[in-house]
C-alpha positions in Angstrom: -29.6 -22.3 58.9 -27.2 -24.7 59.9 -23.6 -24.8 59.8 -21.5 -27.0 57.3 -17.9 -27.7 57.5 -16.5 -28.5 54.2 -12.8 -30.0 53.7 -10.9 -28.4 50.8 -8.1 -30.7 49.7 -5.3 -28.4 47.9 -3.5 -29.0 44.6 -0.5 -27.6 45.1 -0.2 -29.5 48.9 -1.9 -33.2 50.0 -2.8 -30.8 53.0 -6.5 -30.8 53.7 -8.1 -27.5 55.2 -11.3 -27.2 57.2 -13.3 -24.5 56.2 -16.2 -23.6 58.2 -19.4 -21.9 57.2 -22.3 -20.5 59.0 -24.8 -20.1 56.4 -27.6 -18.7 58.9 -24.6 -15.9 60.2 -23.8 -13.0 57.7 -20.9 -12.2 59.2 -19.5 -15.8 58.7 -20.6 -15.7 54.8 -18.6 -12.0 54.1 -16.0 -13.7 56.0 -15.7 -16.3 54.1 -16.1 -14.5 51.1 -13.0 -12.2 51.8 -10.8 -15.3 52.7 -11.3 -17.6 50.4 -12.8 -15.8 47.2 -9.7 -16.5 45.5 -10.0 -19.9 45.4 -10.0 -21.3 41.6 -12.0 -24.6 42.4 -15.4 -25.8 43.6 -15.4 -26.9 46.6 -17.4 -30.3 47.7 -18.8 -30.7 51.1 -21.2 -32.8 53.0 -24.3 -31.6 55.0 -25.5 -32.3 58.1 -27.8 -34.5 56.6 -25.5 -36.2 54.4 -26.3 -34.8 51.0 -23.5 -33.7 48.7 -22.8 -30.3 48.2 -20.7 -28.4 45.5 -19.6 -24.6 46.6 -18.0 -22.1 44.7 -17.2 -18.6 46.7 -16.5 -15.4 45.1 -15.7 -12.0 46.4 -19.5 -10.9 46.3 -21.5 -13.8 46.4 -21.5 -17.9 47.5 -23.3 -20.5 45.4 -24.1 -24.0 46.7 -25.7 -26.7 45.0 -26.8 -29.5 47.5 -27.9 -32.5 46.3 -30.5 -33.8 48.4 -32.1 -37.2 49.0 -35.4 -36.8 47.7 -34.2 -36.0 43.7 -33.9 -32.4 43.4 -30.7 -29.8 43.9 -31.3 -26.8 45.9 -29.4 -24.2 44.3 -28.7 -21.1 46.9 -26.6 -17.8 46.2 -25.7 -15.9 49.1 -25.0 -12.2 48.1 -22.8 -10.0 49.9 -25.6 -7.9 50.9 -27.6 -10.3 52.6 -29.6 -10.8 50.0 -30.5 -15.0 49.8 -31.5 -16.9 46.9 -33.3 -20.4 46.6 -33.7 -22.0 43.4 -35.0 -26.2 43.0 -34.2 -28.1 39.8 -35.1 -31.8 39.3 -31.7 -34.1 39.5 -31.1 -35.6 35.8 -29.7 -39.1 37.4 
């Protein structure tokens, strides 16, 4: 899988964090998961591709919603086991 850097823009500062994700890397995912499951807001993030993503990250798992360009939103859950979900729904636009 590919990597996707995804900018985080803080409430309580105008400071805008990089946060970096390898998806493909397991290591990378418990990582992030460690570091940043405290985090009380989605996060939004653009793929390599250009589709819109929304991620939320939690101590045990990672959702991300992209929207791609062809209508539909993969939904993935990355579990802190390495287990990997992939869900499609239809976009409502």
């Amino acid at each position: 899988m590919s990597e996707n850097k995804v900018k985080k823009s803080e409430r309580e500062t105008t400071e805008t964090k990089l946060i970096e994700i390898d998806f493909g890397n397991r290591d990378s995912i418990i990582e992030t998961m460690d570091k940043y499951h405290h985090l009380d807001q989605m996060i939004f993030a653009q793929n390599e591709l250009g589709e819109r993503q929304a991620i939320s990250i939690y101590k045990d798992k990672i959702f991300v919603d992209t929207y791609q360009s062809n209508g539909w939103i993969r939904k993935n859950v990355y579990h802190r086991d390495g287990t990997i979900e992939e869900m499609y729904e239809k976009d409502g636009k």
